[in-house]
N, C-alpha and C positions, 0 to 999 in steps of 0.2 A: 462566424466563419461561413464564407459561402462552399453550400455544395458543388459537389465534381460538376455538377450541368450548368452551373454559370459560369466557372472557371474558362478564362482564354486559353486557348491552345498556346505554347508556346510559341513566339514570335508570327502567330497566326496573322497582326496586324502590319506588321513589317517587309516591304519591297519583295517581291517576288525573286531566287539569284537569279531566273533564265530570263529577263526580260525581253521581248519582243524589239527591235529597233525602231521606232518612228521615224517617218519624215526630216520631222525638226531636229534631234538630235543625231542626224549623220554629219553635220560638219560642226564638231566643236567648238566652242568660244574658250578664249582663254582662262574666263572666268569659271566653267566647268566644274569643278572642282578645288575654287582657288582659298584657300585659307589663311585668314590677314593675321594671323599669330600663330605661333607652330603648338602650342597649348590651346585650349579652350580656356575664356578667363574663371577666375572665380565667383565674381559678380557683374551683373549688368542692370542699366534702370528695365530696358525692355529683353525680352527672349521672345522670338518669333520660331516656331517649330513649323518650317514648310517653305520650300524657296522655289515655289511656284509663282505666277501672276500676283496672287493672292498675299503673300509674304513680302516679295520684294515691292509690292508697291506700299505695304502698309512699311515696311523699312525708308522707301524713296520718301514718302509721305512726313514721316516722321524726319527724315533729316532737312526738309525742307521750309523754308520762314525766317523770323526775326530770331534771333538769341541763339544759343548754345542747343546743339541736339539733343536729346539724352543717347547715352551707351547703348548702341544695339546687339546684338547679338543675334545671327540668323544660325537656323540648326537644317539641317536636309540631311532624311536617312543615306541617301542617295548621291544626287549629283541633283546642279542647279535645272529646274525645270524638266526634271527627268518623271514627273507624274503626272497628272491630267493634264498640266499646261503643257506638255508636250507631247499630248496623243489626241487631239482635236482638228477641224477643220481649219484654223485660224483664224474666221472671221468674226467678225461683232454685227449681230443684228437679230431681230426679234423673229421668229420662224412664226408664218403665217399661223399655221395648224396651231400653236401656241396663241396667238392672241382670239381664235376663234373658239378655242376652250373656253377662256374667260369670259368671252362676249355670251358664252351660252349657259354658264353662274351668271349673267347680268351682272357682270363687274365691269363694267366698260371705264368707269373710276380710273380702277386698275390698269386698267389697257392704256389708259390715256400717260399716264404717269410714269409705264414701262417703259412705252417708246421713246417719250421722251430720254427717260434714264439713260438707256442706248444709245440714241442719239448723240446723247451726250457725250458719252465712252468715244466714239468714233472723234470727235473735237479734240480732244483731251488724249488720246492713243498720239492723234494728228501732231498735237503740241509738243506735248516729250518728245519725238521722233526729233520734231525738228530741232527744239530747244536741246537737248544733247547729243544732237548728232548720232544716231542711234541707227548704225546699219543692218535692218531686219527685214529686208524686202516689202513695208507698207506699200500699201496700193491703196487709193479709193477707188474703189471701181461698183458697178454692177455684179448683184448672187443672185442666186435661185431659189427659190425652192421645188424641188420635183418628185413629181407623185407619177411612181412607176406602176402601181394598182387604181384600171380605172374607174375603180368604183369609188375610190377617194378621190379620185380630180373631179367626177363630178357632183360631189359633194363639196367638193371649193367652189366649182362652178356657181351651184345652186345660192352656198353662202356668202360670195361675191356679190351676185345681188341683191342678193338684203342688205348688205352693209356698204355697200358703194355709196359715196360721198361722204363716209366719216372721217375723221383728221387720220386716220392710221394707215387710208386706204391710199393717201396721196402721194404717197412716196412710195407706189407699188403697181405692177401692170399685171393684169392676168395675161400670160403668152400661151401658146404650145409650145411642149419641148421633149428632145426624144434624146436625150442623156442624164445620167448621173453617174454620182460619181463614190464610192465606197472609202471611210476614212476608219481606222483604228481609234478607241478612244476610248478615255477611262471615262464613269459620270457618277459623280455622288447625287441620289434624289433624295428629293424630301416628298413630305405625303402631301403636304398643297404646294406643291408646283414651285415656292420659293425659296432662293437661298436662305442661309442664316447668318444675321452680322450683328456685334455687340458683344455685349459683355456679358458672360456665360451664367445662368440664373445661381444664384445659391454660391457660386464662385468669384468673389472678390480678386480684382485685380487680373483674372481671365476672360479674354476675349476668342471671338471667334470669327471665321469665316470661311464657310464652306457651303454642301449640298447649292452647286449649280445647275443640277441636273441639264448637266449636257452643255451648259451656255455660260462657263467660266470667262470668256475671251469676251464674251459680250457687257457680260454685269460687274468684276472682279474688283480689277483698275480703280473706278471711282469707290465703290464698297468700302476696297481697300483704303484710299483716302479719308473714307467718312469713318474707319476705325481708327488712322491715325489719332485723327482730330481728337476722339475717345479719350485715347491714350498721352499724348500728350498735354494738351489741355483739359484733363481731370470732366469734358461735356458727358452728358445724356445721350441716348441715343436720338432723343428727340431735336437736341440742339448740333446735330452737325449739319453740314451741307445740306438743303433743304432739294437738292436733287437728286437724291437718297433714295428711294419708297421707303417711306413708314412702316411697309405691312413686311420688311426685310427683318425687322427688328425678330433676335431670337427670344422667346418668351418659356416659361412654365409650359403654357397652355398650346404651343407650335409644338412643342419636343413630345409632349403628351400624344399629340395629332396619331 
């Protein structure tokens, strides 16, 4: 029996009632709320708890390809997209100050493989947009990143130049700039810096995916994809979409970290 000090609080992990309104969900979608059977069924091949970024893509994921889907089932305490995917900046990309952490563990490995990953999110964000007609105000445009303490901008200054001319740095300009901008947002971390995706250690037939810290809209999308795969085609974490990072995989020895 576990003692009173590990015990949860009741409903301590469950949606706040008075939530805050975000940006994103002031104009409803019809889907909001929408429930395709007036029951919950009895069985399903998959159950996805979470109808964030995160969930609906491993659901989109999963009905997608040759042959017959399996049964999905999505569960949301809430309403669709009403938790971190709905308290963020919106965009997909690697924040500078992030990949200069990593360059400074000499992981540039890492770096290199992130961006990519990103990258690739933005193509793939691009494709569904258009491939189902999906009215959500995408944009490709130009972001920022802005350092409103200047003792951090000249510490990008300074590590600008050491790293100028690596493949990371080419898709980016140092400017001056005298705004930003303040957003609401929920962030699950993890203790190294990376999400967790796979199939949960010790737990047969549970998968996961979370800790974005802060960068769900950037990494989720394809993640999600690459649990898919997991899941309906019985792979490895090692054998799915090989635009994945490796080091995403949830392990023993990460959850230990």
């Amino acid at each position: 029996m576990s003692s009173s000090t590990d015990q949860v609080a009741p409903n301590s992990y469950l949606p706040v009632p008075n939530p805050t309104t975000p940006y994103w969900r002031t104009d409803l979608h019809p889907l909001d709320s929408h429930h395709s059977t007036e029951d919950l069924p009895s069985q399903a091949d998959v159950v996805i708890i979470g109808a964030g970024i995160s969930g609906v893509s491993v659901a989109y994921h999963l009905s997608q390809g040759e042959g017959s889907p399996p049964s999905i089932l999505l569960l949301e305490a809430r309403q669709v997209c009403s938790g971190a995917t709905g308290r963020n900046g919106g965009h997909a990309k690697v924040k500078t100050t992030s990949i200069l952490e990593l360059l400074e563990k000499d992981q540039t490995e890492e770096v290199e493989i992130l961006t990519a990953f990103v990258g690739a999110h933005i193509d793939a964000y691009k494709d569904v947009v258009e491939r189902e007609g999906l009215d959500c105000e995408f944009e490709l445009r130009r972001s920022y990143d802005v350092y409103a303490n200047e003792k951090d901008a000249a510490a990008l200054r300074k590590a600008w130049g050491e790293y100028a001319g690596q493949p990371w740095t080419r898709s980016r300009q140092l400017i001056d700039a005298d705004f930003a901008e303040n957003v609401s947002k929920v962030m699950g971390s993890t203790t190294d810096g990376f999400p967790h995706g796979g199939e949960v250690p010790g737990r047969k037939g549970q998968w996961i995916i979370a800790g974005f810290n802060g960068g769900g809209m950037t990494m989720s999308f394809l993640l999600g994809k690459g649990v898919a795969q997991m899941v309906r085609h019985d792979l490895p974490f090692e054998e799915i979409d090989p635009i994945v990072p490796r080091f995403f995989k949830t392990t023993e020895a990460r959850l230990a970290m």
